[in-house]
Backbone bond lengths (Angstrom), bond angles and torsions (degrees), N, CA, C in turn:
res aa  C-N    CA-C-N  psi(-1)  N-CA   C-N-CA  omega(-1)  CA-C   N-CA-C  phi
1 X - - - 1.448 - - 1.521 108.25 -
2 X 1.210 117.93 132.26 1.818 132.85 159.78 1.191 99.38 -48.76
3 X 2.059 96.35 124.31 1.516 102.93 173.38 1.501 104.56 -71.32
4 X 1.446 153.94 -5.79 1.058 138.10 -171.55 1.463 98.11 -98.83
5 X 0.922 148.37 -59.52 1.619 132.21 141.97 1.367 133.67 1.86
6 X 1.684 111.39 -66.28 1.629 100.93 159.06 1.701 127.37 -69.16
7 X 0.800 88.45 -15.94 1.955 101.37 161.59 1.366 105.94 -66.18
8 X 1.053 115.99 -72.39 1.732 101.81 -179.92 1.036 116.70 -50.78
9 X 1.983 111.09 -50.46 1.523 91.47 -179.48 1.130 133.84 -56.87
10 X 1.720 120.53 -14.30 1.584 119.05 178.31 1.439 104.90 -88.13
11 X 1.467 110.44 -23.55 1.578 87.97 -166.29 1.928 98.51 -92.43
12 X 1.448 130.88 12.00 1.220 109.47 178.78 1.794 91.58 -108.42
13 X 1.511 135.08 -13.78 1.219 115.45 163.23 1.516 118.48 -110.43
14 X 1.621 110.61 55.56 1.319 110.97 156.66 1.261 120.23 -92.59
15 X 1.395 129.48 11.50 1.309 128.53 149.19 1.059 137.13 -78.98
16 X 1.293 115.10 -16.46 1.637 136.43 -171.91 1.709 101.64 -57.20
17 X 1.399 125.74 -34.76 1.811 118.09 -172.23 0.893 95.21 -82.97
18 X 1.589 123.90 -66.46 1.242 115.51 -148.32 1.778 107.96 -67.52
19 X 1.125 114.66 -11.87 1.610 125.29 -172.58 1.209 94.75 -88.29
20 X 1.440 144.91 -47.38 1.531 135.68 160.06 1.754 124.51 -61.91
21 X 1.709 106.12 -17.52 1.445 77.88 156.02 1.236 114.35 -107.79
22 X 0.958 129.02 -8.59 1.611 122.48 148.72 1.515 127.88 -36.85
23 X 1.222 116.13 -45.46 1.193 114.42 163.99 1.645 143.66 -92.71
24 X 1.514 96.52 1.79 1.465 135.42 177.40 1.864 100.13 -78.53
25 X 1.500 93.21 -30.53 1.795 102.99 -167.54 1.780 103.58 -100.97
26 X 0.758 84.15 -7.69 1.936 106.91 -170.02 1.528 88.20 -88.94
27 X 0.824 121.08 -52.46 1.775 126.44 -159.60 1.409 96.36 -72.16
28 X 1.746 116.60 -56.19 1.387 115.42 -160.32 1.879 107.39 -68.30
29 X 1.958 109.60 -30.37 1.253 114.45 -175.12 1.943 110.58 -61.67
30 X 1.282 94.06 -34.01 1.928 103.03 158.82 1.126 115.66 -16.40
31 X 1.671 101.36 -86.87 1.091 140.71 -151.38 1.816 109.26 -59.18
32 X 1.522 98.85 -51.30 1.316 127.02 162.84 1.701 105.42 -41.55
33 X 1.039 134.82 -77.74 1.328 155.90 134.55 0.969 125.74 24.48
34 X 2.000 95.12 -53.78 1.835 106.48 -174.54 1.082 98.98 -128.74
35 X 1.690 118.32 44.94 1.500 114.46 159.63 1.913 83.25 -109.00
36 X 0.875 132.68 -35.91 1.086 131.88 -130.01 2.063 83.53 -109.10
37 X 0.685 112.90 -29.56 1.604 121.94 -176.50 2.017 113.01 -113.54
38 X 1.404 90.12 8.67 1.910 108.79 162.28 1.408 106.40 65.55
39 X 1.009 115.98 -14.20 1.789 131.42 158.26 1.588 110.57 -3.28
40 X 1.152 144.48 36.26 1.208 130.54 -152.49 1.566 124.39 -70.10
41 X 1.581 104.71 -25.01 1.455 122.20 170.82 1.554 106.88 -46.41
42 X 1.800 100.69 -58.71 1.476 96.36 179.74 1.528 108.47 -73.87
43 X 1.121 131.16 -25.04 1.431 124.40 -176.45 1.794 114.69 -61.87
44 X 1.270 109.16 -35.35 1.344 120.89 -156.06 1.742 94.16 -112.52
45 X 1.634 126.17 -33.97 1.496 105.26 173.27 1.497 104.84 104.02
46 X 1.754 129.63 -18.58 1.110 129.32 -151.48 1.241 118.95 154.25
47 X 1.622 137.32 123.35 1.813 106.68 144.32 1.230 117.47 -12.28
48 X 1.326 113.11 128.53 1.835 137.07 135.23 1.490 84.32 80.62
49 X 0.955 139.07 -2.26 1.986 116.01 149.83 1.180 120.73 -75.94
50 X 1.735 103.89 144.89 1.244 110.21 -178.88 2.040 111.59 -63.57
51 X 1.360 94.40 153.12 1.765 104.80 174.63 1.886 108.19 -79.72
52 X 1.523 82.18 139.59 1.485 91.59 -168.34 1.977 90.40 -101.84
53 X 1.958 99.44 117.98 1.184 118.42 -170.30 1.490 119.03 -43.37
54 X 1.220 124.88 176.76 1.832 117.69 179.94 1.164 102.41 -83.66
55 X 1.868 131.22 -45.25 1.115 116.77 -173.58 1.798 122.74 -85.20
56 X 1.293 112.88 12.02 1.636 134.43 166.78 1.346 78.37 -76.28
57 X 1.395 120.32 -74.11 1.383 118.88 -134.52 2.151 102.55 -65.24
58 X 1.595 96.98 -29.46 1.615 97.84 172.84 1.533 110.60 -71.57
59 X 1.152 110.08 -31.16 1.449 109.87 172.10 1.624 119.01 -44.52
60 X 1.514 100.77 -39.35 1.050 124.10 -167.64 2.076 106.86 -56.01
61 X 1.232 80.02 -53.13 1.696 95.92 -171.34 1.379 94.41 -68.63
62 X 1.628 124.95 -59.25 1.384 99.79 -162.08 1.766 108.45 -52.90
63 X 1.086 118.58 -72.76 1.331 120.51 170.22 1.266 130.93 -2.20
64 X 1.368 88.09 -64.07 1.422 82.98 176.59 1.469 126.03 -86.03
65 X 0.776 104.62 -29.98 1.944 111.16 164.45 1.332 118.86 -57.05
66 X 1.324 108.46 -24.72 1.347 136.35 -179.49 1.502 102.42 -73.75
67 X 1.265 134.42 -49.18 1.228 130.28 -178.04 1.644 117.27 -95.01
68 X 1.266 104.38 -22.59 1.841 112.63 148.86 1.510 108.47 -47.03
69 X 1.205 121.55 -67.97 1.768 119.70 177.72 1.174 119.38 -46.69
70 X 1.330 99.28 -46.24 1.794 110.34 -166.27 1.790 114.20 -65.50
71 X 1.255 87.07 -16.45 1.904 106.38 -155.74 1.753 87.29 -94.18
72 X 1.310 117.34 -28.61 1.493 122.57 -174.94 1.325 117.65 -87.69
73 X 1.472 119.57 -14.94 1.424 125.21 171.46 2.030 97.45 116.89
74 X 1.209 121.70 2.94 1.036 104.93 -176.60 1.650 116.75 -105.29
75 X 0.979 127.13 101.15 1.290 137.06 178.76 2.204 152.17 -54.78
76 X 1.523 59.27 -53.52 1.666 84.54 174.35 2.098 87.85 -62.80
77 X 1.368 110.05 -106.29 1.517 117.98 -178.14 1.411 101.91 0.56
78 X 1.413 124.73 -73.54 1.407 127.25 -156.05 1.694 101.21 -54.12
79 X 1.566 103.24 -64.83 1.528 82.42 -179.71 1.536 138.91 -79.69
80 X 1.560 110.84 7.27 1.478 126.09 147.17 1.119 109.83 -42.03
81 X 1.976 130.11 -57.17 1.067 109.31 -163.26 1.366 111.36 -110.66
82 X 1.533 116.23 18.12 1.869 108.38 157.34 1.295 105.25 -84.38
83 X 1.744 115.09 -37.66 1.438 102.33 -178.51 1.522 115.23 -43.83
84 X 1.518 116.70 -42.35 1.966 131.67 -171.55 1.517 100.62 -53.41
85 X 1.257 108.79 -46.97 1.689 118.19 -177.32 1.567 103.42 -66.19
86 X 0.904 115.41 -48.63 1.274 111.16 -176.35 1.400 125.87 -63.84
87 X 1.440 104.24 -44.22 1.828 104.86 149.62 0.713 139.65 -86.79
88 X 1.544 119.57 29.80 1.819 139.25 156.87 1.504 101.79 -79.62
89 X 1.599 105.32 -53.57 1.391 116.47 -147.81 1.925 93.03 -82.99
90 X 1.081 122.36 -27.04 1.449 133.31 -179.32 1.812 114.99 -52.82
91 X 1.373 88.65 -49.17 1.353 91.43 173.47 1.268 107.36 -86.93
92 X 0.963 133.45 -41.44 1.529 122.59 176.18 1.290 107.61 -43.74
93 X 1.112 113.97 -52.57 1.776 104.44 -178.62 1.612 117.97 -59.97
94 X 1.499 96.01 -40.96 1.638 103.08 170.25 1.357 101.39 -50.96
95 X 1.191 105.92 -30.04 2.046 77.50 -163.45 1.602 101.94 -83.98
96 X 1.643 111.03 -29.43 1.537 107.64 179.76 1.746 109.40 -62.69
97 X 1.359 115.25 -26.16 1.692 106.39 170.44 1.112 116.00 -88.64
98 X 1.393 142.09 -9.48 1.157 141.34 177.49 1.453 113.09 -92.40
99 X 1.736 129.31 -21.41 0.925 123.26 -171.25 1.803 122.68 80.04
100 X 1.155 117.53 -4.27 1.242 137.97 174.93 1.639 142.20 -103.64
101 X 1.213 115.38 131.56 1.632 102.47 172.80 1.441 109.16 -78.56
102 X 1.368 116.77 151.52 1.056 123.94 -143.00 2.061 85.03 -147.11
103 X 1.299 123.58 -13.77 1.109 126.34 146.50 1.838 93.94 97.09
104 X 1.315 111.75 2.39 1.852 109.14 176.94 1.562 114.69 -82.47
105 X 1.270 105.56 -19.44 1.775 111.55 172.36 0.966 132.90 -67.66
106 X 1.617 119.45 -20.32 1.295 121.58 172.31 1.412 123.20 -140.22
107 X 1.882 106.18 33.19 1.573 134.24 -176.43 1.391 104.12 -74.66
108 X 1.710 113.81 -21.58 1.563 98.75 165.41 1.552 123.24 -107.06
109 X 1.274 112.46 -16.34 1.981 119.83 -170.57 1.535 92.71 -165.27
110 X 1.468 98.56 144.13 1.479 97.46 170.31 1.592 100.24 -79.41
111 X 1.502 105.22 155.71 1.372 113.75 169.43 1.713 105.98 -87.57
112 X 1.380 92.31 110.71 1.676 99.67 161.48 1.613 129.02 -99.55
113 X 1.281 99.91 21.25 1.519 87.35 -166.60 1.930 97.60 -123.48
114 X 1.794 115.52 -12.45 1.175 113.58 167.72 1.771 120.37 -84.52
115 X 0.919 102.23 167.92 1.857 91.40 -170.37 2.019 86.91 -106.19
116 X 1.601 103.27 146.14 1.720 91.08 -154.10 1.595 114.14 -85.40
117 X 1.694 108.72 15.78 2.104 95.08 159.35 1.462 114.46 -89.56
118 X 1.694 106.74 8.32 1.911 94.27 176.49 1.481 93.61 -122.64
119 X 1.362 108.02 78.71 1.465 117.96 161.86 1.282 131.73 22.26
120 X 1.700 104.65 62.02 1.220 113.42 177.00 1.124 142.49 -41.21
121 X 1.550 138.29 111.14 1.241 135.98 152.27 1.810 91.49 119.60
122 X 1.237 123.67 -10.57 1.250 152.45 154.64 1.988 111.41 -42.44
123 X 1.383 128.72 85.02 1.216 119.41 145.72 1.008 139.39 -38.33
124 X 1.232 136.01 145.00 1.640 138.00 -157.29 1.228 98.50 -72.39
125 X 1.053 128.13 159.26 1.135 142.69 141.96 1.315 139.35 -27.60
126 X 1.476 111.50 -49.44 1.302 126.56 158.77 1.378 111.16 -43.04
127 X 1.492 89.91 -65.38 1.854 103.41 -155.08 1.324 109.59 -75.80
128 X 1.414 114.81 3.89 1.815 138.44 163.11 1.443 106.30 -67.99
129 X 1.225 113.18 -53.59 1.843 130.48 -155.35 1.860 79.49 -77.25
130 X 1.305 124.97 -56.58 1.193 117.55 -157.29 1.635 105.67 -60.83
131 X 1.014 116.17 -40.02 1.589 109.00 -154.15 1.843 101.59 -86.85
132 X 1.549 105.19 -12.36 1.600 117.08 -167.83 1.755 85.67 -92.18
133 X 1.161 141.70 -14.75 1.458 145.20 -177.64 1.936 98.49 -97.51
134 X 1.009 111.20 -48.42 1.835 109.44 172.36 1.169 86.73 -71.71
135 X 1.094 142.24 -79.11 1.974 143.31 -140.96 1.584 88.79 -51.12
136 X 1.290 123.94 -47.55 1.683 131.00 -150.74 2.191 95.12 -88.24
137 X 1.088 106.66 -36.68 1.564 102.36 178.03 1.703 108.01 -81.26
138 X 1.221 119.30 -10.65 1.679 105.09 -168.27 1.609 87.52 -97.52
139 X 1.313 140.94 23.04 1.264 146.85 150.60 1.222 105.72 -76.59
140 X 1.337 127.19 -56.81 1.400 133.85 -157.54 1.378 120.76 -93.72
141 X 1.591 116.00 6.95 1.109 123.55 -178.54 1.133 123.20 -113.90
């Protein structure tokens, strides 16, 4: 391939990250949005899907704003705010191994839409492991 060719091609999709975490942070500020404004369509995505929690949904923003910066050359900020995600999602897990509330699930809105023996306001588990695996790589990058 012509080096003046891969030059363009990098320099016409260097918008592509920072424009996905922009909109990665856009999505989660939604979500944020329509917990707080009862929005449940946007909260939940659909009939009969589960609601994606407030602090998923902050996860959401740091992250992704986080990789908007990072993608722009700015460093420090970005991993300020995976480290934040990462000690959202930390305790969340703590509390899923400990068996305990630990009082971070519902430090921004009460959850009204879980019924309170399935760990309200509480992100899955899954979607815990995921953001503690991004939060834990935007260190190392």
């Amino acid at each position: 391939m012509r080096p003046a060719a891969t030059a363009w091609r990098t320099a016409s999709l260097a918008w592509i990250l920072p424009a996905s975490g922009l909109a990665v942070a856009a999505a989660g500020l939604l979500v944020m949005v329509g917990w707080y404004a009862h929005w449940e369509f946007v909260i939940r995505g659909g009939p009969g899907l589960p609601a994606m929690k407030i602090n998923a949904a902050l996860c959401f923003v740091m992250c992704g704003a986080g990789m908007a910066l990072m993608s722009t050359g700015r460093r420090r900020p970005a991993v300020m705010l995976a480290g934040a995600a990462f000690a959202i999602v930390a305790v969340t897990m703590l509390e899923y191994a400990l068996h305990r509330d630990l009082g971070i699930d519902q430090l921004l809105i009460h959850d009204y839409l879980t019924p309170a023996y399935a760990h309200p306001g509480a992100m899955s588990p899954l979607t815990a492991n995921c953001f503690l695996f991004i939060g834990r790589s935007a260190w190392r990058w």
